[in-house]
C-alpha positions as CSV (number, residue, x, y, z in Angstrom):
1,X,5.0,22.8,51.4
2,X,1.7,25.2,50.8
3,X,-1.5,23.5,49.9
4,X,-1.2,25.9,46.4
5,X,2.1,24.0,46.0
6,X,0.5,20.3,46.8
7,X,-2.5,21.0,44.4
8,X,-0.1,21.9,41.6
9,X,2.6,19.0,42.3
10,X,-0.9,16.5,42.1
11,X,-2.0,18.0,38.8
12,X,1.3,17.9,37.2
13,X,1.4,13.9,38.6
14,X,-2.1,13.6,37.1
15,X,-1.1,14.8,34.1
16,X,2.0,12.5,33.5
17,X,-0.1,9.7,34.3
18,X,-2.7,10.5,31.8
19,X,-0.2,10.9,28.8
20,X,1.1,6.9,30.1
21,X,-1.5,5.4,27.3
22,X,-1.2,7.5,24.9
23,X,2.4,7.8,25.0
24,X,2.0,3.7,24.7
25,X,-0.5,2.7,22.1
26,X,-0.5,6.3,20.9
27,X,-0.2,4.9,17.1
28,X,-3.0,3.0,17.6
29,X,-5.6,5.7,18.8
30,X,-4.2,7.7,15.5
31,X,-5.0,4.2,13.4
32,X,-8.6,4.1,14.8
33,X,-9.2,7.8,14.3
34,X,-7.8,7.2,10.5
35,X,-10.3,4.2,9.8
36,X,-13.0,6.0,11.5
37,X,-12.5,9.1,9.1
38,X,-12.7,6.7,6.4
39,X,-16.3,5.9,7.0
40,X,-17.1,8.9,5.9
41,X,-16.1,7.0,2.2
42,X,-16.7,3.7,2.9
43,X,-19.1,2.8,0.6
44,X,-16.5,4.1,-2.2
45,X,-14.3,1.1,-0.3
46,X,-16.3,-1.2,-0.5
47,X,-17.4,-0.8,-3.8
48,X,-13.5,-0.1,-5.2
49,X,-12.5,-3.1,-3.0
50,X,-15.0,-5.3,-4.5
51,X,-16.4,-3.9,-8.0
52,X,-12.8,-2.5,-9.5
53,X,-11.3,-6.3,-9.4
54,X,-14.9,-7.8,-10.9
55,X,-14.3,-5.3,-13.5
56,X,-10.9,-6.0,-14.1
57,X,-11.6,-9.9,-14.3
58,X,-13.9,-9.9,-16.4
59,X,-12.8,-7.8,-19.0
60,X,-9.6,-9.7,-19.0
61,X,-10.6,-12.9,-18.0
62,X,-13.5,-13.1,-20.4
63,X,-12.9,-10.3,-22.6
64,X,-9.3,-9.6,-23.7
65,X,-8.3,-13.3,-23.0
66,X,-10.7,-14.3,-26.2
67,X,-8.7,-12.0,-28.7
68,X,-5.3,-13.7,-27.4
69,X,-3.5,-16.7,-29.7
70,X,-1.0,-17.8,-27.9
71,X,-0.5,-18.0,-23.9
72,X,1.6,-15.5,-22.0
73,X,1.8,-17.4,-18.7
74,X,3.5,-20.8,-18.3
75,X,4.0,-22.5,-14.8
76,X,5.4,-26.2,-14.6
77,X,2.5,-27.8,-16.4
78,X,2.7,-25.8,-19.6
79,X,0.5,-22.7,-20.3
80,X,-2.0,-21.2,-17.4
81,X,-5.1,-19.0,-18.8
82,X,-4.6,-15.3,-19.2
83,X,-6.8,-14.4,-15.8
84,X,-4.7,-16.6,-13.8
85,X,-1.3,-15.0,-15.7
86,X,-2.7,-11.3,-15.1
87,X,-4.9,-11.5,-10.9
88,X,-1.4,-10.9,-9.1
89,X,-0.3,-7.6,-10.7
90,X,-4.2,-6.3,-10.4
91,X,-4.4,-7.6,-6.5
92,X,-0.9,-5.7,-6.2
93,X,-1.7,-2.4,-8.5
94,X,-5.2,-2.5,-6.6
95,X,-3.0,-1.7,-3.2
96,X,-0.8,0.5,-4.5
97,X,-3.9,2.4,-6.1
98,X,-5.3,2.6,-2.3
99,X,-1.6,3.9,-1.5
100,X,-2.1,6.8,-4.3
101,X,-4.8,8.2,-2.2
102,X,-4.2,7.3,1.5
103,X,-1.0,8.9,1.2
104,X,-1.0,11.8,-0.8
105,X,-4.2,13.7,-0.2
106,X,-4.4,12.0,3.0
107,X,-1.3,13.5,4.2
108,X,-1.8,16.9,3.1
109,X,-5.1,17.1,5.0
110,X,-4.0,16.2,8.1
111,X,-0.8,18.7,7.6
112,X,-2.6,21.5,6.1
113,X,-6.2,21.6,5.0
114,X,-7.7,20.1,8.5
115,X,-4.6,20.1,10.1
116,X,-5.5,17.2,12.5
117,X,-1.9,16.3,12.6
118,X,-1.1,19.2,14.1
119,X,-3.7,18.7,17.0
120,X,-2.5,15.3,17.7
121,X,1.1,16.8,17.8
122,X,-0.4,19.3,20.6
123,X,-1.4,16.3,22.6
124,X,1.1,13.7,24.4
125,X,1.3,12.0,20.9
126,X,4.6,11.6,19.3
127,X,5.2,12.4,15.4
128,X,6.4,9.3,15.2
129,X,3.6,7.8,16.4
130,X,1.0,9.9,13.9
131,X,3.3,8.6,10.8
132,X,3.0,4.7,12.2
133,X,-0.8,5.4,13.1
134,X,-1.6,6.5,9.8
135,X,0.2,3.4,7.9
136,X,-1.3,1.0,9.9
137,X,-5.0,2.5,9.3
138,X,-3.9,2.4,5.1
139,X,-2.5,-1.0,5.9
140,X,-6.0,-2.3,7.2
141,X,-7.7,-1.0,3.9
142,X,-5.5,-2.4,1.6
143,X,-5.7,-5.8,3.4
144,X,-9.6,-5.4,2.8
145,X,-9.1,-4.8,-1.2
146,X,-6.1,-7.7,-0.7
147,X,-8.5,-10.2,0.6
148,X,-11.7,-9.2,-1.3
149,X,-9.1,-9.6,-4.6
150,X,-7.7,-12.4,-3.4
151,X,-11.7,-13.7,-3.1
152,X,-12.7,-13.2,-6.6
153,X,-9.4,-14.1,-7.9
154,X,-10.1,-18.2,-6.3
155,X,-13.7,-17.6,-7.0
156,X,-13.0,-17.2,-10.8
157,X,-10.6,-20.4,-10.5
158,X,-7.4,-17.9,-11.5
159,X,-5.0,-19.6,-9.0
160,X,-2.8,-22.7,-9.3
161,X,-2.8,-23.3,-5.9
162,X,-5.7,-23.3,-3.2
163,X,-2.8,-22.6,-0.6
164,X,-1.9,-19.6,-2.5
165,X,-4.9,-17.1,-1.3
166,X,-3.1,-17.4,1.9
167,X,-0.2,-16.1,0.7
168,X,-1.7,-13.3,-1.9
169,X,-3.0,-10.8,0.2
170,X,0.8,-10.7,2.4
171,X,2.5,-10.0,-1.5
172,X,-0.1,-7.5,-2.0
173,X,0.3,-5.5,1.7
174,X,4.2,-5.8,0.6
175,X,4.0,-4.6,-2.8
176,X,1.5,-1.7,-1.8
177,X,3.9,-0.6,1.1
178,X,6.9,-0.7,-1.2
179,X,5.9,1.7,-3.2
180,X,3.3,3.5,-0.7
181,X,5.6,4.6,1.7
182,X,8.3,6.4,-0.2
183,X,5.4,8.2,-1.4
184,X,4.2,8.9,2.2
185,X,7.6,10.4,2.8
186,X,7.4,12.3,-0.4
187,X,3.9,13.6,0.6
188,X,4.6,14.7,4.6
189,X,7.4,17.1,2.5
190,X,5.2,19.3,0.6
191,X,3.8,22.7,1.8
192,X,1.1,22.6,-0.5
193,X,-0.1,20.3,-3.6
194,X,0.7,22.2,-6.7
195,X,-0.3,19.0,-8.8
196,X,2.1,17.1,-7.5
197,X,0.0,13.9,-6.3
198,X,-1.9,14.5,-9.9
199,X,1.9,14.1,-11.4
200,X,2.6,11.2,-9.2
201,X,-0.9,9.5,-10.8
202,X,-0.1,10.5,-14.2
203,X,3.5,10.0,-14.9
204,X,4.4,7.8,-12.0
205,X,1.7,5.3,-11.4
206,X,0.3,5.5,-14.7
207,X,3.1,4.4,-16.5
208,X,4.0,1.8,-13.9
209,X,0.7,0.4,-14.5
210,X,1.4,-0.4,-18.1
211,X,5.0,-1.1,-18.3
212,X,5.4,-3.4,-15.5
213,X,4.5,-6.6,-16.9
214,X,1.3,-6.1,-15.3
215,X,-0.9,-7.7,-18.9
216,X,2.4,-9.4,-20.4
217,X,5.7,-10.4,-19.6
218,X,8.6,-7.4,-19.3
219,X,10.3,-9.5,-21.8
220,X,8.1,-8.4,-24.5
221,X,8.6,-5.4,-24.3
222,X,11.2,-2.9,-25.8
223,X,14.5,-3.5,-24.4
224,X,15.0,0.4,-23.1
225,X,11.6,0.2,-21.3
226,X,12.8,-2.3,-19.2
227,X,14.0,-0.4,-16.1
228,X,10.3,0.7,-15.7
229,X,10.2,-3.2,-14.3
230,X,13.3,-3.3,-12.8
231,X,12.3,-0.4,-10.4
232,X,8.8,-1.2,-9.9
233,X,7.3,-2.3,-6.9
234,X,4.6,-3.6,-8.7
235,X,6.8,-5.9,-11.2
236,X,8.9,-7.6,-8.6
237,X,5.5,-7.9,-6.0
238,X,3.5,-9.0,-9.7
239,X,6.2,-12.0,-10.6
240,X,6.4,-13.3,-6.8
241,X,2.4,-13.4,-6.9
242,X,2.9,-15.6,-10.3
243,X,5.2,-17.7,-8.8
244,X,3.2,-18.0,-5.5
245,X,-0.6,-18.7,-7.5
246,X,0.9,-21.1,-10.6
247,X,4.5,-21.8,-9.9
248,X,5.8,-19.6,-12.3
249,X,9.6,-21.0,-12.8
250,X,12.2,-19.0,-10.8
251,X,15.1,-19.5,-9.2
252,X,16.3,-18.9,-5.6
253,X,17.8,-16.0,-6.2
254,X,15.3,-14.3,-8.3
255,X,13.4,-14.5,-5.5
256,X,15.4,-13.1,-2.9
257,X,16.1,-10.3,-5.1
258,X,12.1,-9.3,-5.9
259,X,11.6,-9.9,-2.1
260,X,15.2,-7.8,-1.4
261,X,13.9,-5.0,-3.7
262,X,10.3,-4.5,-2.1
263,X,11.6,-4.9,1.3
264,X,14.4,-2.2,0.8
265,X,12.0,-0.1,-0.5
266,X,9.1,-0.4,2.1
267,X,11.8,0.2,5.0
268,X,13.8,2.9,3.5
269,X,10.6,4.8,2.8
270,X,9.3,4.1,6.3
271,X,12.7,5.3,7.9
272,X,12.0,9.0,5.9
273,X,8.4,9.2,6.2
274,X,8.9,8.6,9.8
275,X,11.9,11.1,9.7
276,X,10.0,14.0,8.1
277,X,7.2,13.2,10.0
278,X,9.4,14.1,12.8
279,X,11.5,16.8,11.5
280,X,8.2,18.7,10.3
281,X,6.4,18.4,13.8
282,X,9.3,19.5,15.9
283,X,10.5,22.1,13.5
């Protein structure tokens, strides 16, 4: 064998051993390089993580609740106060609201306008790998607004249950993933964004924001705008959060099918982001 023939045989051996890691934790150098472009807005984190839900509670908790006659919430022991009725469908719309940007505007950078998915994809990283990468970066911010929520929800005395702020943050991640990741697979589709994530705020999360039971219960309102609930993430995440904080009556099977719903949802959108993911990258 020629020394020419040696040298390249070493190289090639070199470089098989140097794609070993990446091809290993692969997703996880992708996560890292995700949260580390997201310094470049932390501050608009950090003050969305923390200011948005002091807003929120309050203007409901000490604004809106004052204007209200009779109580909307009632968990074993009779009525609960409006806050405590209304902090799990804002911890949950405040992780799908991080899901709205993470994974529309997001995606289409890395795919088109920076394109730093396609230099990953040069390198021994796997599509797959650059899908899972990125969700678990988005998942690491929304467990900061989760937590922070979660915080100033017990701080303002607007759970039932001390051992509930445990338990909070995971129905948050769940409800934010539910509908996040159908929307990450919608996303890695597009060519170009025509004002289709601006569609998805407006007539999409928008409306699933009002009619979801988020600031009363889906019973009051109009019978034919109840399968905006019935399909929303953020409805069956909402009403497990209630029943979690103040023991919001419900049976067995109510909850298996809110927890049934958002975990069909969160794995079937998984399964085709990570498909497209693939199909795009090897295409």
């Amino acid at each position: 064998m020629s020394v020419e023939q040696t040298t390249r045989d070493d190289a090639t051996l070199a470089a098989l051993a140097g794609a070993v890691r990446p091809r290993r934790f692969g997703a996880l150098y992708v996560a890292e390089h995700q949260l580390r472009a997201m310094r470049a807005y932390g501050w608009t984190i950090v003050i969305g993580g923390l200011g948005q839900p002091l807003l929120y509670l309050l203007g409901l908790g000490l604004g809106l609740a004052s204007f209200l006659d009779a109580p909307v919430g009632f968990g074993p022991d009779g009525p609960v106060p409006y806050v405590t009725f209304v902090a799990p469908a804002l911890l949950v719309t405040a992780t799908i609201s991080v899901t709205t940007e993470e994974f529309t505007y997001t995606v289409m950078s890395g795919f088109k306008w920076r394109r730093v998915f396609w230099g990953m994809n040069a390198s021994p990283l796997a599509p797959g790998q650059v899908a899972t990468g990125l969700v678990l970066a988005v998942a690491v911010r929304m467990a900061f607004v989760a937590v922070a929520y979660t915080a100033l929800i017990a701080a303002f005395g607007a759970v039932g249950h001390l051992w509930s702020v445990a338990v909070l943050p995971l129905l948050g991640l769940l409800g934010g993933m539910a509908f996040g990741l159908p929307l990450l697979a919608y996303s890695a589709g597009l060519r170009d964004d025509a004002g289709q994530f601006a569609a998805v705020q407006r007539f999409v999360f928008t409306p699933m924001f009002l009619f979801s039971g988020t600031f009363y219960p889906l019973a009051t309102l109009p019978t034919w705008l109840h399968w905006i609930g019935w399909v929303s993430p953020l409805w069956h995440a909402s009403e497990l959060g209630r029943a979690v904080s103040y023991a919001q009556p419900m049976s067995g099977a109510t909850v298996a099918v809110h927890l049934g719903v958002l975990v069909a949802l969160a794995a079937g959108g998984w399964v085709l982001a990570r498909r497209v993911f693939v199909g795009r990258m090897h295409g």
